[in-house]
N, C-alpha and C positions, 0 to 999 in steps of 0.2 A: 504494500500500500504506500506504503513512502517511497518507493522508485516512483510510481504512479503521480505522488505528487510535485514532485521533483519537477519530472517532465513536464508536466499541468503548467508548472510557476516558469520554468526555463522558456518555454512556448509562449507563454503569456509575455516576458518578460522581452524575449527577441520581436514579438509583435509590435509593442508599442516603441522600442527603439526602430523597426524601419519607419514605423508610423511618425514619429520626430523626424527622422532621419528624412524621409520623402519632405511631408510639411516642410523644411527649410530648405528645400530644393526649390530656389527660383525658378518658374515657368514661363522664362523668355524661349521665343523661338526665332525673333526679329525684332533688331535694334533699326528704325527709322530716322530719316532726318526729310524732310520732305513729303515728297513723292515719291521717294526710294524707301526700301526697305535692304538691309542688309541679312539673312537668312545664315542665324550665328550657331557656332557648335561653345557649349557655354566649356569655361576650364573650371571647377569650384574646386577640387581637392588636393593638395599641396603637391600632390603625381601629376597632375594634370596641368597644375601651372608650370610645372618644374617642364613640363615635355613642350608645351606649346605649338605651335606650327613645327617645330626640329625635323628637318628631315624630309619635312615634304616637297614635290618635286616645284607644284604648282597650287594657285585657289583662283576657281573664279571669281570676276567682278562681282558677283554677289553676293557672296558667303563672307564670312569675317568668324574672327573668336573674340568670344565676349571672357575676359580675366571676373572672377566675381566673387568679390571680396563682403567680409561679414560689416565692416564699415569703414568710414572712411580715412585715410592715413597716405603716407609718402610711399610710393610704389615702384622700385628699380626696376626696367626692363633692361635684357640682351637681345642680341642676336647671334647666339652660338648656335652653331650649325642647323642654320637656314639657308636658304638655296637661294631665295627669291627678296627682294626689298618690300618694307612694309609702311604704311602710313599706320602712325600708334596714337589712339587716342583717349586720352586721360580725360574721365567725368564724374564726377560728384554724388553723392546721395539724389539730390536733386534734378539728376540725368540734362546737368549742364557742362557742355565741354570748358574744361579748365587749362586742354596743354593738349598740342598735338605736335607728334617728331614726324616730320614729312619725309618721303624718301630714304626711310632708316635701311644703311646699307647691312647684310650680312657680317658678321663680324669678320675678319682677316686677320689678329693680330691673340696674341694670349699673354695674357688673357685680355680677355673680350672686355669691351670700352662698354660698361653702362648707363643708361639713361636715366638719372633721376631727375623729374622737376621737382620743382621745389613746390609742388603744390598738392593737396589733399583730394585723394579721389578713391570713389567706391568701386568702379569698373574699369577696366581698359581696353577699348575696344580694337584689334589690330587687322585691316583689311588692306589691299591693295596699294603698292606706293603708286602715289599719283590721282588715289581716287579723290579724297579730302579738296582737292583746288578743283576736279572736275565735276563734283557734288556741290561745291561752295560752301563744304563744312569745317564751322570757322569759330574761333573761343567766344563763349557764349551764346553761340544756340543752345535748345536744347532737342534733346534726342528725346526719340519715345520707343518704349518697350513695349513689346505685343506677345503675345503668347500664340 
């Protein structure tokens, strides 16, 4: 009977941890500015930042990765082995851009030069170099989240 209830409590107990665990899972699936929509693959868990785009060959103009952070603070990016150049963009609580690095080349050098603004942000969103000036996404709009 006590194995029985073990299991009981263990099962109950891993329930309501994915049940937390899903709930603080933001349900973004497009970061907007405009008319556009970006169609993002989100990073939340410290494997997922840590990997980031690395490695990939290519991304469409459409897709981007949303960095997403529990709140807002100073947030260093690289670019260790990335293939391709990215526009990065740093946004707020508020989903106001506060810093964007245009044209960030792949790193070349070790170790890798990174990117700290000096400013506080809850997301960073990192798409295509070159989109940012042909979007005309620029500090102080703000971006919108969609699910």
């Amino acid at each position: 009977m006590a194995d029985t209830t073990r299991i009981v409590l263990v099962t109950f107990l891993m329930t309501i941890i994915l049940m937390t665990i899903t709930a603080c899972t933001p349900n973004i699936s497009r970061v907007c500015h405009n008319n556009f929509c970006f169609e993002v693959e989100l990073a939340i868990t410290p494997t997922e930042k840590a990997r980031g785009l690395m490695l990939r060959q290519f991304m469409d103009d459409s897709k981007g990765m949303l960095f997403v952070y529990d709140e807002e603070d100073t947030h260093s990016f690289w670019m260790k082995n990335m293939q391709f150049p990215l526009d990065i963009i740093w946004i707020n609580a508020n989903k106001d851009v506060v810093y964007i690095s245009k044209e960030t080349q792949p790193c070349k050098t070790k170790p890798c030069e990174s990117i700290m603004p000096d400013v506080r942000a809850q997301y960073i969103l990192e798409i295509n170099a070159g989109l940012t000036d042909r979007l005309n996404i620029k500090v102080g709009d703000k971006l919108i989240f969609k699910e």
